[in-house]
N, CA, C and O of each residue as an XYZ file, in Angstrom:
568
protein
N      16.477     -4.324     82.780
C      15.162     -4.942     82.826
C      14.995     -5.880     81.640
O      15.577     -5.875     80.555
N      13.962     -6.765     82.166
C      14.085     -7.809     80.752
C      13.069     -7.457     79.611
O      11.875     -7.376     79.898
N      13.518     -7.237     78.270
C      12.840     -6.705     77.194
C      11.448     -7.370     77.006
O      10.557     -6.738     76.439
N      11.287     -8.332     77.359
C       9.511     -8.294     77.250
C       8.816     -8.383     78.224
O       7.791     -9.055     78.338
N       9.559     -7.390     79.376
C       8.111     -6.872     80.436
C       7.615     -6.053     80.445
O       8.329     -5.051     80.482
N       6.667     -5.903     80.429
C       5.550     -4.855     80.178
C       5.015     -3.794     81.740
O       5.503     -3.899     82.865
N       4.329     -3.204     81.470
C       4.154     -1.945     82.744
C       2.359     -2.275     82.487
O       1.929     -2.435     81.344
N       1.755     -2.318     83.298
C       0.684     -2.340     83.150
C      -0.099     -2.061     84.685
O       0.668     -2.023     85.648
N      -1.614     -1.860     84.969
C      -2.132     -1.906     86.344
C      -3.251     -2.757     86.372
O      -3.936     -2.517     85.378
N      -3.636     -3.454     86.917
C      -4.645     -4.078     87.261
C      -5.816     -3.942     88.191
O      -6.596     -4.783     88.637
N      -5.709     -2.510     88.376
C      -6.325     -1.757     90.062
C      -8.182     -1.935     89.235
O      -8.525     -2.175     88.077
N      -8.905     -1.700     90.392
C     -10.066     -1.672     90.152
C     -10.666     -0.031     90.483
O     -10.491      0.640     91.500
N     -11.397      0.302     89.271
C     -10.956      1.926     89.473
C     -12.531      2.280     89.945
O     -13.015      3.411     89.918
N     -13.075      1.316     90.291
C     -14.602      1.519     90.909
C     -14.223      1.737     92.680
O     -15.022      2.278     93.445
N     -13.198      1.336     93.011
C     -13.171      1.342     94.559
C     -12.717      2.377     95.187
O     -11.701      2.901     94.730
N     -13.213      2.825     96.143
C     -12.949      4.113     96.620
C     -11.709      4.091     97.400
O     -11.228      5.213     97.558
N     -11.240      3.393     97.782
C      -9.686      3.219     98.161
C      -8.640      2.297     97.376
O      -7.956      1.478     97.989
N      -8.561      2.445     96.172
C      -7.495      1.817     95.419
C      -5.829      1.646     95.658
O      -5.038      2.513     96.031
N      -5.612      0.479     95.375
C      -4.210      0.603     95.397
C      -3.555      1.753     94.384
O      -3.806      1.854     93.183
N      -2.513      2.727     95.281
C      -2.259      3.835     94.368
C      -1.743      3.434     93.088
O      -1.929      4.298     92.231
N      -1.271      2.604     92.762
C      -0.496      2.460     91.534
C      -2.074      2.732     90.069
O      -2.071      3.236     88.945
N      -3.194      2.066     90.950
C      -4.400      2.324     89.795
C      -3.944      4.142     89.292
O      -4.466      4.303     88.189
N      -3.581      4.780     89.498
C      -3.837      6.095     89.455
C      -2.225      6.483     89.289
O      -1.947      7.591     88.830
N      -1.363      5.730     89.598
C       0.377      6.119     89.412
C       0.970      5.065     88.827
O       2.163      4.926     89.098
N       0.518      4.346     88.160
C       1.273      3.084     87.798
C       2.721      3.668     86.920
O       3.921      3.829     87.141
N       1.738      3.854     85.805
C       2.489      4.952     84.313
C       3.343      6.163     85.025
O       4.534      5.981     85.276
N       2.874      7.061     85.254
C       3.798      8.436     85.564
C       5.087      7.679     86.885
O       6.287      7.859     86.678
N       4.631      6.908     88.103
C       5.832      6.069     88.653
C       6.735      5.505     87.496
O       7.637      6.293     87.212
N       6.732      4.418     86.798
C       7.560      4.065     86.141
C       8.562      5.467     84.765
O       9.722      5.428     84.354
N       7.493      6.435     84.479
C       8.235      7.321     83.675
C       8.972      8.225     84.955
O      10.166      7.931     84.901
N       8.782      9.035     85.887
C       9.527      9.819     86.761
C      10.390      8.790     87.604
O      11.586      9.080     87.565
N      10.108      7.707     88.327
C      10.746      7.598     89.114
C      11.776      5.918     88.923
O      12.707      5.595     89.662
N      11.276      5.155     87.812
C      11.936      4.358     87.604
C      12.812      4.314     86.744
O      13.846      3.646     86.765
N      12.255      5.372     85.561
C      13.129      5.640     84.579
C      13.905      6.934     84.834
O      15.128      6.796     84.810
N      13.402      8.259     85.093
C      13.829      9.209     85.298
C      15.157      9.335     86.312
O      16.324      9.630     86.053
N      14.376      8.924     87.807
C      14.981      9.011     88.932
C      15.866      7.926     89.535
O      16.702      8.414     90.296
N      15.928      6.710     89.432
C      16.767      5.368     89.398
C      17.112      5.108     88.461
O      18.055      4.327     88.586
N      16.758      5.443     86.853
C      17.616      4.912     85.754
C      17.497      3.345     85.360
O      18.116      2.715     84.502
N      16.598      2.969     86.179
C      16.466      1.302     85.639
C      16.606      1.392     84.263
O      17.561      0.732     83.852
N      15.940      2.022     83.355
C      15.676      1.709     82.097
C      15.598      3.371     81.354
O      15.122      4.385     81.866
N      16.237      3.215     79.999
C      15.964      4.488     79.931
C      14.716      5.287     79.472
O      13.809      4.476     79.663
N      14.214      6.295     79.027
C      12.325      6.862     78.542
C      11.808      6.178     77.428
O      10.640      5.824     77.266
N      13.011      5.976     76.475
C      12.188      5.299     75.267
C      11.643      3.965     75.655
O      10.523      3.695     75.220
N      12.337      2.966     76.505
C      12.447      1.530     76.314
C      11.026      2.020     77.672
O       9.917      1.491     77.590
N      11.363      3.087     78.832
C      10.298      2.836     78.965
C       8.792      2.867     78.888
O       8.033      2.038     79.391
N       8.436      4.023     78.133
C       7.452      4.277     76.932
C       7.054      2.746     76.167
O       5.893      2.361     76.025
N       7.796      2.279     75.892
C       7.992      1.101     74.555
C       7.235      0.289     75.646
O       6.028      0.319     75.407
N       7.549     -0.455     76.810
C       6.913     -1.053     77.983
C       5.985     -0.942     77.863
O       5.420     -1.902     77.340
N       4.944      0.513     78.313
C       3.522      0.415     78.268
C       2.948      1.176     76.961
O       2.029      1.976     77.141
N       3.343      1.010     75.918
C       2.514      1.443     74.558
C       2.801     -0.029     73.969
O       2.399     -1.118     74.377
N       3.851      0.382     72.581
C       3.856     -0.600     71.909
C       3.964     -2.159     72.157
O       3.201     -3.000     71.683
N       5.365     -2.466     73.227
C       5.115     -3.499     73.182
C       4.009     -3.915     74.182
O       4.033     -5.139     74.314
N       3.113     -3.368     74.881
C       1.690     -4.493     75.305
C       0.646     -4.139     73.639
O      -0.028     -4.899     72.944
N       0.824     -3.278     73.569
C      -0.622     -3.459     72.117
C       0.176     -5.156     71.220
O      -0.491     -6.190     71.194
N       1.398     -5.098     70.687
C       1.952     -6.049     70.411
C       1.406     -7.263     70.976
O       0.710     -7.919     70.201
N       1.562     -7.719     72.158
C       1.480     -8.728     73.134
C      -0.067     -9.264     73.155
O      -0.371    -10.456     73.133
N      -1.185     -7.938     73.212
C      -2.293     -8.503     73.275
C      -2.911     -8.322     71.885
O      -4.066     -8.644     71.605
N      -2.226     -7.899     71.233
C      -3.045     -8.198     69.313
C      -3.696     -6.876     68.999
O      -4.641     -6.840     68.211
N      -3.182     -5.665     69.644
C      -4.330     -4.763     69.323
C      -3.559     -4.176     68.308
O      -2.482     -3.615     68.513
N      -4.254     -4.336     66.910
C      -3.982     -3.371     65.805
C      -3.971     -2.117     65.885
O      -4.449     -1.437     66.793
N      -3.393     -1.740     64.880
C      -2.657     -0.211     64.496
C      -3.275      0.498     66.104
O      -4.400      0.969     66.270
N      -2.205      0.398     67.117
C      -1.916      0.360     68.322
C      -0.596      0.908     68.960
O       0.394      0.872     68.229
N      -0.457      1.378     70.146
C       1.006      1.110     70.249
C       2.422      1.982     69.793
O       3.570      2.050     70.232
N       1.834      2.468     68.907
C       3.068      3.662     68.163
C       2.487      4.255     67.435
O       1.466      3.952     66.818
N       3.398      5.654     67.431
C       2.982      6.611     66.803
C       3.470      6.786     65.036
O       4.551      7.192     64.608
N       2.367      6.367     64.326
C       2.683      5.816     62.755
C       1.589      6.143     62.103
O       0.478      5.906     62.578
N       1.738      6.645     61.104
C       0.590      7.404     59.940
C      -0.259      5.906     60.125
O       0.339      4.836     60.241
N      -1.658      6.024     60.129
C      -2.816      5.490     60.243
C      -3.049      4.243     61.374
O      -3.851      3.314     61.283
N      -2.063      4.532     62.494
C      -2.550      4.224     63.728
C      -3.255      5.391     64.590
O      -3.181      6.609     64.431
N      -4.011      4.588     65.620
C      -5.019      5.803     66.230
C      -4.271      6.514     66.968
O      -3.076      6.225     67.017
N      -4.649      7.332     67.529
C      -3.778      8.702     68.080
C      -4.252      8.405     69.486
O      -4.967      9.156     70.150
N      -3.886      7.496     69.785
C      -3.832      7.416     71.454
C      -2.796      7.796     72.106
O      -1.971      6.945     72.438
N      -2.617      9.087     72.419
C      -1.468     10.005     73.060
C      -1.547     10.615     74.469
O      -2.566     10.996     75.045
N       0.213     10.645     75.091
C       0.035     11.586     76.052
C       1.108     12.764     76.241
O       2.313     12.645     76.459
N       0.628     13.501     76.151
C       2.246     14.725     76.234
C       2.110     14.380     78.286
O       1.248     14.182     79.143
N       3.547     14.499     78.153
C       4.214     14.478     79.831
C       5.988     15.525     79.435
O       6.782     15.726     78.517
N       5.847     15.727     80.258
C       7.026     16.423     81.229
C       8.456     15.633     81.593
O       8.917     16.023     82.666
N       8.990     14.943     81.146
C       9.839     14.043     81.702
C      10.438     14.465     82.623
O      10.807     13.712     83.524
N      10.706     15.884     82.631
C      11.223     16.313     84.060
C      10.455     15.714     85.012
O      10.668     14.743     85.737
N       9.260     16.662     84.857
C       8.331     17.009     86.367
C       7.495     15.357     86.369
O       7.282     14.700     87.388
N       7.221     15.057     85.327
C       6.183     13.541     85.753
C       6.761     12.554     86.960
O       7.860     12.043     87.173
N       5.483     12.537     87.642
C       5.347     11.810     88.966
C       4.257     11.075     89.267
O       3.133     11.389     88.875
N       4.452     10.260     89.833
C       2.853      9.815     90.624
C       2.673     10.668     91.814
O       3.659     11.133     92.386
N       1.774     10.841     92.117
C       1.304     11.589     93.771
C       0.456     10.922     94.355
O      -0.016     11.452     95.361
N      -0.147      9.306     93.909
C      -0.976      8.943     94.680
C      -0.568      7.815     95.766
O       0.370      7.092     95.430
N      -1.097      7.602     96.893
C      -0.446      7.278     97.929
C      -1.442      6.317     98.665
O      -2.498      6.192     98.044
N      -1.378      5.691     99.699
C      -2.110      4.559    100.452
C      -3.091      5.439    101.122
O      -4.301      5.253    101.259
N      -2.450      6.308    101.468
C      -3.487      7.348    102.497
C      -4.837      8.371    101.231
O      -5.990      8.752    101.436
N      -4.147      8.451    100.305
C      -4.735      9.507     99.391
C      -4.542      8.758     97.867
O      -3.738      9.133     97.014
N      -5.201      7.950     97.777
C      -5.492      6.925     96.268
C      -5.134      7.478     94.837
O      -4.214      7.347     94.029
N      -6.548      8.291     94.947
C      -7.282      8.971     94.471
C      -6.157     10.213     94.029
O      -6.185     11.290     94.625
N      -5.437     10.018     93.220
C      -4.859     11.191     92.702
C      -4.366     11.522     91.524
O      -4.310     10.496     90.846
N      -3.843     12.759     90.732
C      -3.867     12.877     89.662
C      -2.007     12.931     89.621
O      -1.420     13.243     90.657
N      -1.316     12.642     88.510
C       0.047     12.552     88.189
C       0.487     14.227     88.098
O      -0.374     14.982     87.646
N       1.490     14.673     88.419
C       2.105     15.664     87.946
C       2.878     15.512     86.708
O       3.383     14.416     86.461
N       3.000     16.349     86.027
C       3.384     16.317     84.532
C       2.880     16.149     83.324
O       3.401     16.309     82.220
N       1.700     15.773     83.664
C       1.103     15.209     82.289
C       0.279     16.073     81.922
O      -0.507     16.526     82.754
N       0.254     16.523     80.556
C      -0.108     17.950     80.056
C      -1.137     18.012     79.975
O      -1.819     18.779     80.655
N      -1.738     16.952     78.819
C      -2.446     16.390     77.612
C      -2.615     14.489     77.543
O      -1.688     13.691     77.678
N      -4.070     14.162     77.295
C      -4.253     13.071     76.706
C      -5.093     12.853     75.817
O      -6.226     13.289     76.017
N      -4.785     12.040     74.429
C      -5.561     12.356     73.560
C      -5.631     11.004     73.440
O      -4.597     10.338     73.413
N      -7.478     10.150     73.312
C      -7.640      9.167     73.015
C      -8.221      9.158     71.351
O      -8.963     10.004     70.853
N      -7.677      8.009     70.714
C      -8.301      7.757     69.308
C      -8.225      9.475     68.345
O      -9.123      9.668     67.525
N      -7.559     10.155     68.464
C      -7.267     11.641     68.674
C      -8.012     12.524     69.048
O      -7.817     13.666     68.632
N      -8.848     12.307     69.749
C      -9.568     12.886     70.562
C      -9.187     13.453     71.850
O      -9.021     12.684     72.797
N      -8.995     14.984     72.028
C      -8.320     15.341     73.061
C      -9.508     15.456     74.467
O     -10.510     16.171     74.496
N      -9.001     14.488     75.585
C     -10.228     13.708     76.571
C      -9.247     14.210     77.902
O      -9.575     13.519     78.866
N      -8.108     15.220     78.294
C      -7.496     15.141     79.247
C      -6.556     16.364     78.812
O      -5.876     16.460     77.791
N      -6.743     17.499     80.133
C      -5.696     18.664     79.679
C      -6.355     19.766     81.140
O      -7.453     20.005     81.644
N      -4.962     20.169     81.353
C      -4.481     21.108     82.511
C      -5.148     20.189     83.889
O      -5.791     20.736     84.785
N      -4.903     18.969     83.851
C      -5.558     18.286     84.977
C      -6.737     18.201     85.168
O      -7.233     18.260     86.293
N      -7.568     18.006     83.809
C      -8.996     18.129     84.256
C      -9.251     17.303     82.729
O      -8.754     17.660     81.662
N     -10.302     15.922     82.966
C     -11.034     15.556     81.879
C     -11.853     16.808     80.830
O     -12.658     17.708     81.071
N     -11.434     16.506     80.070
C     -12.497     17.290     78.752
C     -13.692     17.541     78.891
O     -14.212     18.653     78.978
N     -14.435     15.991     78.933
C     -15.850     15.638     78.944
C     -15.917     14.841     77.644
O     -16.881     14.125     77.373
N     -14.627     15.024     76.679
C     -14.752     13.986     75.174
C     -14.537     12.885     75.699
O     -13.487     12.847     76.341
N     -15.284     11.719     75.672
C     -14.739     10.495     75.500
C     -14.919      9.907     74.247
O     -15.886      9.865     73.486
N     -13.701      9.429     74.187
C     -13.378      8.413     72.554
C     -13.199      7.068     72.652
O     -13.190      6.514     71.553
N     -13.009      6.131     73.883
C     -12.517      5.761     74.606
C     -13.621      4.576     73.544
O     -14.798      4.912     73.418
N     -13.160      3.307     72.879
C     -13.616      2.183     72.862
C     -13.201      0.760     72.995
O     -11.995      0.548     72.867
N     -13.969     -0.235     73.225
C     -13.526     -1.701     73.238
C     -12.715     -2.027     72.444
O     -12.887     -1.387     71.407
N     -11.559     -2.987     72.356
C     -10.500     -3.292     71.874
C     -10.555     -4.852     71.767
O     -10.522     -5.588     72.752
N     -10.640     -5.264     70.528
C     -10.841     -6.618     70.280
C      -9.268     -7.083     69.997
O      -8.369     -6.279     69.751
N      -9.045     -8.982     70.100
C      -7.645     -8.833     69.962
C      -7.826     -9.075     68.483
O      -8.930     -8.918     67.961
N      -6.835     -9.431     67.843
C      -6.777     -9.421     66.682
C      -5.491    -10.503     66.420
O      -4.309    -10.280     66.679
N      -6.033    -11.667     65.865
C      -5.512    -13.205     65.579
C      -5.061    -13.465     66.687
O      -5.506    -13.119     67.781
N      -3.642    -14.441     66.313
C      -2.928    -15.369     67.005
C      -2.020    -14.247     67.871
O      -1.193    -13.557     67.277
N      -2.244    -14.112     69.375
C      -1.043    -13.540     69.684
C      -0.154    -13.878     70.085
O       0.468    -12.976     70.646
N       0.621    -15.452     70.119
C       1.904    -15.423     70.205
C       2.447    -14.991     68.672
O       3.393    -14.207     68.745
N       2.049    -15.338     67.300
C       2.809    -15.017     66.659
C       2.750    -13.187     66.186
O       3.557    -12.672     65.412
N       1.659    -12.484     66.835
C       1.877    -11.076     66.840
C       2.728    -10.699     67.761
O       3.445     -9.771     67.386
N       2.893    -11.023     68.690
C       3.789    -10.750     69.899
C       5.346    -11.238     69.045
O       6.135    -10.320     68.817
N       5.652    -12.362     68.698
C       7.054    -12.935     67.916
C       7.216    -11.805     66.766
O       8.309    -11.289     66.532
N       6.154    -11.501     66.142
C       6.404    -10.424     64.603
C       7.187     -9.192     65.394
O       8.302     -8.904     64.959
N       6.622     -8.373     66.641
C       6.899     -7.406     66.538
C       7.789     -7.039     67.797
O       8.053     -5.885     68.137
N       8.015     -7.653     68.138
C       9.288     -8.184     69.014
C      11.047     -8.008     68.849
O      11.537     -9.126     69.003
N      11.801     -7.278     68.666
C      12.914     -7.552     68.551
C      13.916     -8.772     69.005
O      14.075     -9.168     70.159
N      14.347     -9.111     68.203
C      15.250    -10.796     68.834
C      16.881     -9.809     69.787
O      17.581     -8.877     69.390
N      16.905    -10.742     71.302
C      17.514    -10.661     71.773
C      18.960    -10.124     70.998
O      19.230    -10.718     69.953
N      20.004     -8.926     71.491
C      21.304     -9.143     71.343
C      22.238     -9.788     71.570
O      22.210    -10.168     72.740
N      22.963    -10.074     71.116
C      23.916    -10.857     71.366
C      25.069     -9.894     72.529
O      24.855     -8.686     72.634
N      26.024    -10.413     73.187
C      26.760     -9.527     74.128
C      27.829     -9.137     73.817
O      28.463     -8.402     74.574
């Protein structure tokens, strides 16, 4: 896969029949693209939808897990993580995923929201092509 594509969803999570990926985007690409086809391996694909999009769109201390960035976390299963949501059945929750902790705020656990939300607006922060170039690794050579 090419090193600066990113994993992301664009679903609209107000609609009562969503395209499943709103709800499987993430756990598909960790179980079944990385896990189960091997496209890419867990770190690089982790790296996809954390660091390098916070990178890409400017969001400070973002993105990785580093003394005085926010604790936006998820424990998963690499075994068992899956998507389960489907055209017929949208609306569904991932298998594997333990725990989610926003801003470290734990907001997600045993398949059921908390009721914490930590959850805030995200401004970008400067120029992002040259944040995206800073934190970017330069191509290998072959």
């Amino acid at each position: 896969s090419n090193r600066l594509t990113m994993v992301g969803s664009d679903g609209l999570p107000n609609d009562p029949m969503p395209h499943p990926r709103l709800w499987g985007a993430f756990p598909r690409v960790l179980g079944h693209y990385s896990r189960d086809v091997g496209l890419f391996p867990l770190p690089e694909a982790v790296h996809k939808m954390t660091g390098l999009s916070a990178a890409r769109f400017g969001l400070a201390e973002r993105g990785l897990v580093r003394e005085g960035f926010h604790a936006d976390l998820v424990l998963f299963d690499p075994a068992t993580v899956i998507d389960r949501a489907t055209f017929a059945a949208p609306v569904q929750t991932a298998a594997g995923i333990e725990a989610v902790w926003v801003n470290g705020v734990l907001s997600y656990r045993h398949g059921q929201p908390t009721g914490d939300r930590a959850g805030r607006w995200l401004p970008r922060n400067g120029d992002l092509r040259a944040s995206f170039a800073a934190s970017t690794p330069a191509p290998q050579e072959p």
